[in-house]
C-alpha positions as CSV (number, residue, x, y, z in Angstrom):
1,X,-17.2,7.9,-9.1
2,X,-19.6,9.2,-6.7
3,X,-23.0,8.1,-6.3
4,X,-26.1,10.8,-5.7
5,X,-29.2,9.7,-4.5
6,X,-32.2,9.4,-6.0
7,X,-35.2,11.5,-4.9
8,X,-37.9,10.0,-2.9
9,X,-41.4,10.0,-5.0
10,X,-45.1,8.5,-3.9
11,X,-46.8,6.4,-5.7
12,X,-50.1,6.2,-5.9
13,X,-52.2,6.7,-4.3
14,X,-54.2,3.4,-4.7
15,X,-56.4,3.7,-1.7
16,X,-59.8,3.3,-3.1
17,X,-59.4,0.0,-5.0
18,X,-56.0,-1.7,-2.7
19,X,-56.9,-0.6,0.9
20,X,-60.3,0.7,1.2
21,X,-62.3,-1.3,-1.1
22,X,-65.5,-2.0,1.1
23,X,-67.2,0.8,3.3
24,X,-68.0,-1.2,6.5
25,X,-63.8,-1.0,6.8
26,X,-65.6,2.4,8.4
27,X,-67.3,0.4,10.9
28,X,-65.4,-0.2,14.9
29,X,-68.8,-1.3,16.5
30,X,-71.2,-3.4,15.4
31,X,-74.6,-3.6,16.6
32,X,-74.4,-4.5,20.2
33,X,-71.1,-3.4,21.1
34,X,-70.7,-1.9,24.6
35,X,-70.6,1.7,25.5
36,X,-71.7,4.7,23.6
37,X,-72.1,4.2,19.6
38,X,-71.0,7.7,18.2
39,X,-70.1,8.8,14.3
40,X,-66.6,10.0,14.0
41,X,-65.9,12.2,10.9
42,X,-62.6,13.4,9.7
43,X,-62.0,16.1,7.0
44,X,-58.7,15.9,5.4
45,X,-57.1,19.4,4.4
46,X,-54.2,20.2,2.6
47,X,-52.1,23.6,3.9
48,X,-54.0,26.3,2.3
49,X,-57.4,24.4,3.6
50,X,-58.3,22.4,0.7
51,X,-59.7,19.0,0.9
52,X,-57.7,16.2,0.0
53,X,-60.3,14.5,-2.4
54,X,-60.1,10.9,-2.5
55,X,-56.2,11.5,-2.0
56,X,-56.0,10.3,1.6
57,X,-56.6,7.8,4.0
58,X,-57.3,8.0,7.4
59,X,-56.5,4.7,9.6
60,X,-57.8,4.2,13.2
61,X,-56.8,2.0,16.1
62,X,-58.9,2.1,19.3
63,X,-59.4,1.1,22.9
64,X,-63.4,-0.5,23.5
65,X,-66.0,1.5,25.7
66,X,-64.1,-0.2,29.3
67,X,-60.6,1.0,28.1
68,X,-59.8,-2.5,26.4
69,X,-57.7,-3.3,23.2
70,X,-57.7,-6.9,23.6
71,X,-59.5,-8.2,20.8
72,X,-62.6,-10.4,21.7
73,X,-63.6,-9.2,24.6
74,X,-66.4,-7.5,23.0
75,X,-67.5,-9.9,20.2
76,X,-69.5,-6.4,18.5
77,X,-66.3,-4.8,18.5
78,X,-63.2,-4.7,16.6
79,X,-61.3,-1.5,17.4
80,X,-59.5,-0.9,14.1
81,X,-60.8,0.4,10.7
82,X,-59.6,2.4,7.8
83,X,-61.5,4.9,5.0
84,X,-60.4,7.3,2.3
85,X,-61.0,10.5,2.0
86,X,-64.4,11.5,0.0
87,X,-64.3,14.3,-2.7
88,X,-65.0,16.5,-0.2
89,X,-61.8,15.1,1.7
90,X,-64.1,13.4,4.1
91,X,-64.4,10.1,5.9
92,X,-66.7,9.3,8.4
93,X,-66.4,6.0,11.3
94,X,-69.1,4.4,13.3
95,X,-67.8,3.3,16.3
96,X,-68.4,3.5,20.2
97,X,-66.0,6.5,22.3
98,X,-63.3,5.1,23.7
99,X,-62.7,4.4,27.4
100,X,-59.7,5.6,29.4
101,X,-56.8,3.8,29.0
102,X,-53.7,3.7,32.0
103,X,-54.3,6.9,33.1
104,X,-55.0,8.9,29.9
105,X,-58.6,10.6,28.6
106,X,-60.3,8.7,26.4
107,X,-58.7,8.6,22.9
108,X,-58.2,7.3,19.2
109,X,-55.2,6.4,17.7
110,X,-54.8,7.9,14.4
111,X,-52.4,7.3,11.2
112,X,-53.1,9.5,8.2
113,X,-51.9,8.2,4.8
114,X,-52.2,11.0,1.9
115,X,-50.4,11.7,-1.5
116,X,-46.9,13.3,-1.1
117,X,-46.2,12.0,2.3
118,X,-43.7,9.4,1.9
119,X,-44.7,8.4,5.5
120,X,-47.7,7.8,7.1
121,X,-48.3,10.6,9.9
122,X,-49.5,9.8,13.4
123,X,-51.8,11.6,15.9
124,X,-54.6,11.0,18.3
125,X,-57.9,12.3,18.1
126,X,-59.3,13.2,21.7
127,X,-63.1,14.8,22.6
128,X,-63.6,18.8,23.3
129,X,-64.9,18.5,26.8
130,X,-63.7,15.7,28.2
131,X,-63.1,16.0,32.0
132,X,-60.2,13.9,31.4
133,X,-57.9,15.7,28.8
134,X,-56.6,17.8,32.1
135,X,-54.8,15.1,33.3
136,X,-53.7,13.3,30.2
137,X,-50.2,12.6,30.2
138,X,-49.6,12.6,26.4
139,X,-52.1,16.1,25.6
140,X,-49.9,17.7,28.6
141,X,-47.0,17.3,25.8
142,X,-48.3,19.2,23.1
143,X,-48.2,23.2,23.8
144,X,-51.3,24.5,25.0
145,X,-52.0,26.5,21.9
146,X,-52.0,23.4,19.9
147,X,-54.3,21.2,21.5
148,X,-57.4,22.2,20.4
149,X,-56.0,20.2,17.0
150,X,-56.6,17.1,18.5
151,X,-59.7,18.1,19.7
152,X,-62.9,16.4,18.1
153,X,-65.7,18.4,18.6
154,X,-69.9,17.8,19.1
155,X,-71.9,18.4,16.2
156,X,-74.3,20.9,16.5
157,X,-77.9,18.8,16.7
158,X,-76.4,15.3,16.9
159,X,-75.5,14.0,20.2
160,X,-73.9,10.8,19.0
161,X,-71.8,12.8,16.2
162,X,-68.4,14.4,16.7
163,X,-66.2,16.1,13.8
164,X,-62.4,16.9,13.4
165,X,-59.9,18.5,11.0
166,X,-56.6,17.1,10.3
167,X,-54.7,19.7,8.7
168,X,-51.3,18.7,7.5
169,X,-49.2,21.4,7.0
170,X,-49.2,25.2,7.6
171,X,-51.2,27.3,10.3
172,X,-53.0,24.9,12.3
173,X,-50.9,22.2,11.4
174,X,-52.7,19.4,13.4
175,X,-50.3,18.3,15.7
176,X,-48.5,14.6,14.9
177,X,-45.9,12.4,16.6
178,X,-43.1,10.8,15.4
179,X,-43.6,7.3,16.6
């Protein structure tokens, strides 16, 4: 007799009421916390573009404003924090940019967590016009033509605000590591 393997299948997903039941989950840095407070939001797309509504969740992991992830050393900040995606496949963080860290432009640590991945997807999130990208030892991995997915960029009017797209499949697939 010769056994077959099931097929994997997701369940869920259960984000909203297991994982992400309390908005300041959203929320890196508190008030006080070192370094520059900026709003990070994420919008969540499916191949053909469409927003994942309420289907995703976007985790982050983060180094303080002096390129520190030791927790404690900056009582206002706590460097991790996790959202689903709105309707509009949306989440948006409140937390401080990043320092550099051993040699590498200032960055965040992403995992993305959506319905009909059976694993969660990694990737980092670095910021359009950083001086510091050029050098980056990880960015100078990814082809040149697919960098500007990990790119956050300024939004237009808001100084403190900066915006990115994770698409996760098809043309402008943003780019993710396997870790």
């Amino acid at each position: 007799m010769s056994l077959i393997p099931s097929a994997s299948q997701t369940v869920g997903p259960f984000f909203n009421f297991a994982l992400t039941p309390d908005a300041r989950l959203g929320v890196l840095a508190a008030e006080g916390a070192e370094g520059d407070r900026i709003s990070l939001t994420f919008r969540v797309v499916d191949g053909d573009g469409a927003p994942t509504p309420g289907d995703s969740m976007v985790e982050l992991w983060q180094a303080d404003a002096q390129g520190r992830y030791a927790q404690g050393l900056d009582p206002a900040f706590r460097g991790f924090g996790r959202l689903e995606t709105s309707p509009q496949g949306e989440c948006t963080f409140e937390t401080v940019k990043p320092g550099p860290v051993d040699g590498q432009a200032p960055h965040i640590n992403v995992m993305v967590f959506a319905r009909g991945l059976l694993k969660q997807l990694y990737t980092r999130v670095y910021f359009e016009g950083e001086a510091a990208n050029a050098h980056d030892p990880v960015l100078a991995l990814v082809p040149e033509d697919r960098r500007g997915t990990l790119l956050a960029r300024p939004v237009e009017g808001r100084p403190d605000a900066w915006s990115i797209e994770i698409r996760l499949q098809g043309e402008g697939e943003t780019v993710f590591f396997d870790v």
